[in-house]
C-alpha positions in Angstrom: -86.4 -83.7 78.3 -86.5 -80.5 80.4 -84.5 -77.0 79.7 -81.8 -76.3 81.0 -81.8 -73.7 83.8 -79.8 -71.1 83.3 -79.2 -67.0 84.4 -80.6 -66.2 80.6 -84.2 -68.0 80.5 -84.6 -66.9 84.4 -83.9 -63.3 83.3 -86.5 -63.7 80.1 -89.4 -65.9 82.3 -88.9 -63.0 85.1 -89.8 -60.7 81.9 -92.5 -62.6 81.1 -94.2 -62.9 84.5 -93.5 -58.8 84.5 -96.0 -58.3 81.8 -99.2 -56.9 83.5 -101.8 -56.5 80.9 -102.9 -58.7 77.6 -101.7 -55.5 75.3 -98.2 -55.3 77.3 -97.7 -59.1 76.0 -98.9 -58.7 72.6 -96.4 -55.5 72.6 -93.7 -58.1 74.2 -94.3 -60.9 71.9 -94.6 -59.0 68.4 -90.9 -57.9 69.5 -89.8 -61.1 70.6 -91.3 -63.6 68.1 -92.0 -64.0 64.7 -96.1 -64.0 63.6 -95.5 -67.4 62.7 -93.8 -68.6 66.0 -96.3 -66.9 68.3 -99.2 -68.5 65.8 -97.6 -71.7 66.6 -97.4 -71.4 70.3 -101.5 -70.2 70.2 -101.7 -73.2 68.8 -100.1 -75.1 70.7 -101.7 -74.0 74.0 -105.4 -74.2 72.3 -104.8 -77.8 71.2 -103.3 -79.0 74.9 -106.4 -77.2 76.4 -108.8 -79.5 73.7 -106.6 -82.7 74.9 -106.9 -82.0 78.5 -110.8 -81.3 77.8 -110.8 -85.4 76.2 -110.9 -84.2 73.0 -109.6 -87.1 70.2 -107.3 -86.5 67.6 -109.8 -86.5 65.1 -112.0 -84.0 66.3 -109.2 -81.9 66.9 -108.2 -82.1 63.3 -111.5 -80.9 62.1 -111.1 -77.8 64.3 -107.6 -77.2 64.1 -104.9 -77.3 60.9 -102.8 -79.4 63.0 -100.8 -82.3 62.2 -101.2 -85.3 64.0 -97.6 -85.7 65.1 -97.6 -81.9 66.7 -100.5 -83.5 68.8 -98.9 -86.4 69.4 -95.9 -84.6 70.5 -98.7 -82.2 72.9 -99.8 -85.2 74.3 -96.9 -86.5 75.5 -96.0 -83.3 77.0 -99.1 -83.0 78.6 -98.8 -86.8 79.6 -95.6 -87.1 80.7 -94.1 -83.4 81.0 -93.9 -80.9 84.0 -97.3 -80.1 84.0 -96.7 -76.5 82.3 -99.8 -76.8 79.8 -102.3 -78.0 82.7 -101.2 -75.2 85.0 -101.4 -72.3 82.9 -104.8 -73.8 81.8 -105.8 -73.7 84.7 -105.2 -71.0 86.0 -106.8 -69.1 82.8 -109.8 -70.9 82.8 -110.2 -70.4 86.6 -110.3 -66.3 85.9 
């Protein structure tokens, strides 16, 4: 299942990749999400980083208060998605 494309998420990705420093995004995030929703996207993006590193399940459970069907559902993103996760891993690990 992939978004669909639309004038609206082009015009808030654009915003997104405007952001220049690590403060301008926490200052564009606090706006935009809720503490819980941006805790849940951290979360997100640490755990696909663990799975892409060959990290089980189980190991990721002792590290992170996770469930395993939000892993599951990671996985198969990372497995059978566009690539997102892998990409922006990348590139942050590569700075």
């Amino acid at each position: 299942m992939t978004f669909k494309r639309n004038k609206d998420t082009d015009r808030l990705f654009k915003a997104v990749m405007s952001l220049e420093t690590v403060d301008e995004c926490y200052d564009f995030f606090e706006d935009l999400c809720t503490m819980k929703e941006l805790a849940d996207m951290t979360q997100r993006f640490k755990v696909a980083g663990m799975l892409l590193d060959g990290n089980t399940y189980e190991q990721i459970i002792e590290k992170v208060e996770i469930s395993t069907a939000t892993i599951s559902r990671i996985n198969r993103c990372i497995q059978y998605g566009g690539g997102g996760y892998k990409t922006a891993i990348d590139r942050v690990d590569a700075k």
